[in-house]
PDB file of N, CA, C and O in Angstrom:
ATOM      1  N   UNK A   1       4.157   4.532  24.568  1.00  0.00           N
ATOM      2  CA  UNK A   1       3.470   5.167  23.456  1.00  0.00           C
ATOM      3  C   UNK A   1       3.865   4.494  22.143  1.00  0.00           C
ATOM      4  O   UNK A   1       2.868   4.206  21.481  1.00  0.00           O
ATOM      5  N   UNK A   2       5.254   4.092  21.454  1.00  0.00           N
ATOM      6  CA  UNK A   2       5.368   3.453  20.736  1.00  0.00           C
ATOM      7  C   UNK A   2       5.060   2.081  20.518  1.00  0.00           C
ATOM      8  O   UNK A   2       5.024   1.587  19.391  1.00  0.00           O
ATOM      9  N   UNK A   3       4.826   1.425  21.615  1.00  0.00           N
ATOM     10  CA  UNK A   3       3.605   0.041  21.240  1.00  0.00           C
ATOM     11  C   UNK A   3       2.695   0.344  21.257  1.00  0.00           C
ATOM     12  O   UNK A   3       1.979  -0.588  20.891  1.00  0.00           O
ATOM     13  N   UNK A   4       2.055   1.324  21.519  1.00  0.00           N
ATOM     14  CA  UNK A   4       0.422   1.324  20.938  1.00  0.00           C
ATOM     15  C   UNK A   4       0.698   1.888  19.738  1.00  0.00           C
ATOM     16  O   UNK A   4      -0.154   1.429  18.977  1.00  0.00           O
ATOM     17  N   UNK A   5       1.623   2.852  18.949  1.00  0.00           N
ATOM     18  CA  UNK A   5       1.134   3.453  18.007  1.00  0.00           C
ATOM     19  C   UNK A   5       1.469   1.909  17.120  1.00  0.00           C
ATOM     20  O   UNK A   5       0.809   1.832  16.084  1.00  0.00           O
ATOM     21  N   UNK A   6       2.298   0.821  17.367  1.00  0.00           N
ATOM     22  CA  UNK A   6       2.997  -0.271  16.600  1.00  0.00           C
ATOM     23  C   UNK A   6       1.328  -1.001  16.700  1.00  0.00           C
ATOM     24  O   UNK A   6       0.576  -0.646  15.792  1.00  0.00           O
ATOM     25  N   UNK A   7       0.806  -1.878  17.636  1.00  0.00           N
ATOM     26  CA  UNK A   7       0.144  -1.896  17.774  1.00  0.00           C
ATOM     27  C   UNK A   7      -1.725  -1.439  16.828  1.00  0.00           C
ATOM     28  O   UNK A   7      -2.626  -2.177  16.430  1.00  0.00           O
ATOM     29  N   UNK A   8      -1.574  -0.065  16.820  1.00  0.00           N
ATOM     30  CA  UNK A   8      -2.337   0.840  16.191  1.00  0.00           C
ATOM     31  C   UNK A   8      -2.341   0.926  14.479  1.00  0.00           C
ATOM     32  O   UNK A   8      -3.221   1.152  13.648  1.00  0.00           O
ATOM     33  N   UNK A   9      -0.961   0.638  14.412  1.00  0.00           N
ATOM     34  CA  UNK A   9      -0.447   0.241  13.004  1.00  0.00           C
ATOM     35  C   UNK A   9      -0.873  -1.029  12.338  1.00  0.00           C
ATOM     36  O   UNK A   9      -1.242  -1.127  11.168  1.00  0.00           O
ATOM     37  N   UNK A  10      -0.809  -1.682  12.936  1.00  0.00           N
ATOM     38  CA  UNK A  10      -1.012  -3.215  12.508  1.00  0.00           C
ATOM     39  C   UNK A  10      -2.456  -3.300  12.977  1.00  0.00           C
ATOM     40  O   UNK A  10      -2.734  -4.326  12.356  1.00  0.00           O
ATOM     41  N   UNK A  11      -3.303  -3.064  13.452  1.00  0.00           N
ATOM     42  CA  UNK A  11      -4.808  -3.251  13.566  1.00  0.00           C
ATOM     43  C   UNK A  11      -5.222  -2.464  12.380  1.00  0.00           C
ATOM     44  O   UNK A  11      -5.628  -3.143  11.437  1.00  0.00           O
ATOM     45  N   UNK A  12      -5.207  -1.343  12.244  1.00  0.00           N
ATOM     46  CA  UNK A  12      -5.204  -0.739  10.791  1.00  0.00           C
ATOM     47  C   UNK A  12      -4.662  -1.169   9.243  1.00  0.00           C
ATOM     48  O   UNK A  12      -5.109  -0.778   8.164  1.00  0.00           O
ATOM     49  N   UNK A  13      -3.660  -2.011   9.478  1.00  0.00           N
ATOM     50  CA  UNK A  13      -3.389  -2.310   8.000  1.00  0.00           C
ATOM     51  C   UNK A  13      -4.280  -3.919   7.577  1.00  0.00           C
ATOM     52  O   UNK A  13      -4.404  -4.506   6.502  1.00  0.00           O
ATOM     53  N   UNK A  14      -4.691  -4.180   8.723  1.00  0.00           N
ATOM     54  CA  UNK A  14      -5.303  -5.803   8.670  1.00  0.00           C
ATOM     55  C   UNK A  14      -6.900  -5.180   8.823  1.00  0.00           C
ATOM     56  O   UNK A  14      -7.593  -5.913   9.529  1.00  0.00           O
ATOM     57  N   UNK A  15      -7.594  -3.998   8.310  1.00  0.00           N
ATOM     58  CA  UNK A  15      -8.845  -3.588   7.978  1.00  0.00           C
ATOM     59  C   UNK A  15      -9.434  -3.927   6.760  1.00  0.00           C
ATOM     60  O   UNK A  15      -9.147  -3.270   5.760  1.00  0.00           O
ATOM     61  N   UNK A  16     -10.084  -4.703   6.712  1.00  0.00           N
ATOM     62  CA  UNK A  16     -10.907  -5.435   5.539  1.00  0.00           C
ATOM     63  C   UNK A  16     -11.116  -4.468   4.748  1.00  0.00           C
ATOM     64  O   UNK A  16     -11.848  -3.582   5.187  1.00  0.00           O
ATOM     65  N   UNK A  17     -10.611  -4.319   3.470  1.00  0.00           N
ATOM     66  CA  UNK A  17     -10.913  -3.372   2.299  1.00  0.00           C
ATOM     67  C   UNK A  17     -12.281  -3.641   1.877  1.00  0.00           C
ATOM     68  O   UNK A  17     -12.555  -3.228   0.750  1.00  0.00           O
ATOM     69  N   UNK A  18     -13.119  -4.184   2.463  1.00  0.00           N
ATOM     70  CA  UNK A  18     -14.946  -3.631   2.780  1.00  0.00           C
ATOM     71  C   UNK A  18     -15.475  -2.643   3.505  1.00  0.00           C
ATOM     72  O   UNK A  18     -16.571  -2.085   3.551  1.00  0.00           O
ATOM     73  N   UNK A  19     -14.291  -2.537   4.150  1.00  0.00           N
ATOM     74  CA  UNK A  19     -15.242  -2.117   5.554  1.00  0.00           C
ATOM     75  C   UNK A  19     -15.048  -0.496   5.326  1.00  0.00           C
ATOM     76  O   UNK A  19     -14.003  -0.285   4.711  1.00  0.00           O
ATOM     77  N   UNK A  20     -15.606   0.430   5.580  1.00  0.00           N
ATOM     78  CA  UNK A  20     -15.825   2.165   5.028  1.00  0.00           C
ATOM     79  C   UNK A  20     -15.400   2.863   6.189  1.00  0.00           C
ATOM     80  O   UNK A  20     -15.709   2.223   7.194  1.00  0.00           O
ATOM     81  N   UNK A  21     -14.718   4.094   6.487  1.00  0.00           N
ATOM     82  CA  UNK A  21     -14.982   4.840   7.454  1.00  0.00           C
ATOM     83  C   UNK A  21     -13.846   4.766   8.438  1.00  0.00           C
ATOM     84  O   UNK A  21     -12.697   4.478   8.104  1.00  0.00           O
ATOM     85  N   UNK A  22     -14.257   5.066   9.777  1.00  0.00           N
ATOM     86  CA  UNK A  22     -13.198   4.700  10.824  1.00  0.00           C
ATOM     87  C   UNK A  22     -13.415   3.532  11.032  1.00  0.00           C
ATOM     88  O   UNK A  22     -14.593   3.222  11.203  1.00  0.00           O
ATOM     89  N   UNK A  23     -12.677   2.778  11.075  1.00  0.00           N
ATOM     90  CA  UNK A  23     -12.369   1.230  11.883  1.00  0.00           C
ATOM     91  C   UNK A  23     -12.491   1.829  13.142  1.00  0.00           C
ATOM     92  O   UNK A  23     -13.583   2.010  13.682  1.00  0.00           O
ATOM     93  N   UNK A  24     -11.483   2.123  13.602  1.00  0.00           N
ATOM     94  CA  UNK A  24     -11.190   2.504  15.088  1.00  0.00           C
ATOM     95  C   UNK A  24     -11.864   3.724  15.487  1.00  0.00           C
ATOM     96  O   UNK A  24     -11.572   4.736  14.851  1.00  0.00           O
ATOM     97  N   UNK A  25     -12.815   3.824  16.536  1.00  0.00           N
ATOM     98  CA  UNK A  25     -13.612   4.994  17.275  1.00  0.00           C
ATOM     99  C   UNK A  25     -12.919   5.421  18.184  1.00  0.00           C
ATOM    100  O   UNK A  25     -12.427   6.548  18.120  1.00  0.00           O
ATOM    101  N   UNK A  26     -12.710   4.498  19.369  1.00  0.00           N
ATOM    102  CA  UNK A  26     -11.988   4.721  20.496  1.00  0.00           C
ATOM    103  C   UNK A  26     -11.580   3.838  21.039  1.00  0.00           C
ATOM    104  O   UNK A  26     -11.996   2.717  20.744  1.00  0.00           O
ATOM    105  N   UNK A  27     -10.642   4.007  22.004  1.00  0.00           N
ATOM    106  CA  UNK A  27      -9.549   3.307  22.937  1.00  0.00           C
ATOM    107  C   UNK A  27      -9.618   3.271  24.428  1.00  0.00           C
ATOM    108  O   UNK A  27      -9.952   4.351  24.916  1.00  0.00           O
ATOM    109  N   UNK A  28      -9.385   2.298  25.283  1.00  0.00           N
ATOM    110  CA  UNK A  28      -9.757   2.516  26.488  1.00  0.00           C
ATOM    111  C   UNK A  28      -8.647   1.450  26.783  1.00  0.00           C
ATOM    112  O   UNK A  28      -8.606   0.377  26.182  1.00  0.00           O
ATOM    113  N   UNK A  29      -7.623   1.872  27.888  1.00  0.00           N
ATOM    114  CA  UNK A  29      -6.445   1.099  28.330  1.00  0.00           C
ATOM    115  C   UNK A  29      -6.655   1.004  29.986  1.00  0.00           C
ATOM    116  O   UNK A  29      -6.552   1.926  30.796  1.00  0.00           O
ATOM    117  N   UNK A  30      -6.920  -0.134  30.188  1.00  0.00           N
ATOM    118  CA  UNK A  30      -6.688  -0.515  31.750  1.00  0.00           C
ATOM    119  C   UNK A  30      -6.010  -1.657  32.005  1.00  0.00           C
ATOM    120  O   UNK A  30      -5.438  -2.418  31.224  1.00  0.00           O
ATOM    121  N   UNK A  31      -6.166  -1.708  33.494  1.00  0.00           N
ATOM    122  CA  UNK A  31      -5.379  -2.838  33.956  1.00  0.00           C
ATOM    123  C   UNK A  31      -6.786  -4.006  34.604  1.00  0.00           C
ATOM    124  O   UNK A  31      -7.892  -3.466  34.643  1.00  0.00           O
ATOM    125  N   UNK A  32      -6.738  -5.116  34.953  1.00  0.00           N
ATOM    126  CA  UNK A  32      -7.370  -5.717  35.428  1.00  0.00           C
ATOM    127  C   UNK A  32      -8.680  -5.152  36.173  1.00  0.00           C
ATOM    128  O   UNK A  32      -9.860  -5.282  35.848  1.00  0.00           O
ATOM    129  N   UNK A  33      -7.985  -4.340  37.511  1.00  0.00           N
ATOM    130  CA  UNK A  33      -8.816  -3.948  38.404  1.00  0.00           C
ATOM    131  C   UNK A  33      -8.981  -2.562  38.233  1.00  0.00           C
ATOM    132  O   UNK A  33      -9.873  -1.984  38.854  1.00  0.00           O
ATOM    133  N   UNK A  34      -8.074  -1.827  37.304  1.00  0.00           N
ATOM    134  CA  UNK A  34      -7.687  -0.656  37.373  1.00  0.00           C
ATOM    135  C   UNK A  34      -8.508   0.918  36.777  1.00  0.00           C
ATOM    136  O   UNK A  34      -9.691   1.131  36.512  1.00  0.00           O
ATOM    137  N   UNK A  35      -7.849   1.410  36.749  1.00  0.00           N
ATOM    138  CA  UNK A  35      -9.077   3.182  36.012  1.00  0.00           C
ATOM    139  C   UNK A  35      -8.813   2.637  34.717  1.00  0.00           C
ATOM    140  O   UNK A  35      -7.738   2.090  34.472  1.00  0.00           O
ATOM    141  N   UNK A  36      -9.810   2.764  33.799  1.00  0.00           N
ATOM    142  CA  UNK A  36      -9.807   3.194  32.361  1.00  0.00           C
ATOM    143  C   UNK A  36      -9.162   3.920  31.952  1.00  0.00           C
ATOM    144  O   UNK A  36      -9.255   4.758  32.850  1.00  0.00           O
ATOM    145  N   UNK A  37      -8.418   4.399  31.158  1.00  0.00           N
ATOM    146  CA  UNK A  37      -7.241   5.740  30.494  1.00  0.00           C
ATOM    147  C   UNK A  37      -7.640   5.620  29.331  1.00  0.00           C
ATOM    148  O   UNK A  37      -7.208   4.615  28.766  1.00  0.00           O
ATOM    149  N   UNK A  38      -8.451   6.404  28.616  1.00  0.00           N
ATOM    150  CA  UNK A  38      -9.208   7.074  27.277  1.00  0.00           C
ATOM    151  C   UNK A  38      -7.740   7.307  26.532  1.00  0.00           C
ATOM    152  O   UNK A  38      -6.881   7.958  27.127  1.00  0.00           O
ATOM    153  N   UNK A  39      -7.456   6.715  25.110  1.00  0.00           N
ATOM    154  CA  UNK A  39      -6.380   7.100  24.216  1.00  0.00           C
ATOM    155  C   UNK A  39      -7.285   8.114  23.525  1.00  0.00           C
ATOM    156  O   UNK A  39      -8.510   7.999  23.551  1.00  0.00           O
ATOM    157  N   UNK A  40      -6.661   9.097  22.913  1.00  0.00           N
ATOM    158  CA  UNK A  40      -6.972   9.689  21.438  1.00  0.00           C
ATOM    159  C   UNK A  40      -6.612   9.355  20.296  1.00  0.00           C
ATOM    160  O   UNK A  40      -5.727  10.102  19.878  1.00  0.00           O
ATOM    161  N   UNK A  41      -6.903   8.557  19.595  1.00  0.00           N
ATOM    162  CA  UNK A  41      -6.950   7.576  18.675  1.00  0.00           C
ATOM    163  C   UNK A  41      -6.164   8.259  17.071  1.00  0.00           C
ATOM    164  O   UNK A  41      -5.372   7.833  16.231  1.00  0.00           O
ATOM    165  N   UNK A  42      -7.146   9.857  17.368  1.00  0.00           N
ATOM    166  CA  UNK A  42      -6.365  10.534  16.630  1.00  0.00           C
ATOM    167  C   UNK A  42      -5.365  11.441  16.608  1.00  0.00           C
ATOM    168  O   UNK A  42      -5.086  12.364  15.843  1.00  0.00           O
ATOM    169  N   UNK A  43      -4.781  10.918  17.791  1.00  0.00           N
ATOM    170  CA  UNK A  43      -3.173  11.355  17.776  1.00  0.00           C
ATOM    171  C   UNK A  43      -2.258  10.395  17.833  1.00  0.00           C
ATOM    172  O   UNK A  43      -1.124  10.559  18.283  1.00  0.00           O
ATOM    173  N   UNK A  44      -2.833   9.048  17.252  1.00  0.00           N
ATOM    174  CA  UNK A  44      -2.307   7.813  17.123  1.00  0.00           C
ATOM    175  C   UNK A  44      -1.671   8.173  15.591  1.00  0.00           C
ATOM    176  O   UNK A  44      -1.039   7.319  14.969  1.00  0.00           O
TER     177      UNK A  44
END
C-alpha cells in the first residue's frame, strides 16, 4: 500500500498545471495473466 500511495504521489505532483479536474479516475492492478484488483483512488 505504501508504494502505490508513493507512487500515487508522484503521478500527481508531475500533473500539468493545464490540465483541470481529476487527473486520476481509476486504477486497475494486475499481474500479467492475472484478475484485475480495482484501487480506490480516493482512499489514495
Amino acid at each position: 500500500v505504501e508504494n502505490f500511495k508513493a507512487f500515487h504521489d508522484v503521478i500527481a505532483k508531475a500533473k500539468p498545471a493545464t490540465v483541470k479536474g481529476t487527473y486520476i479516475t481509476n486504477l486497475t492492478i494486475t499481474t500479467t495473466q492475472g484478475v484485475g484488483i480495482k484501487v480506490d483512488v480516493n482512499s489514495l
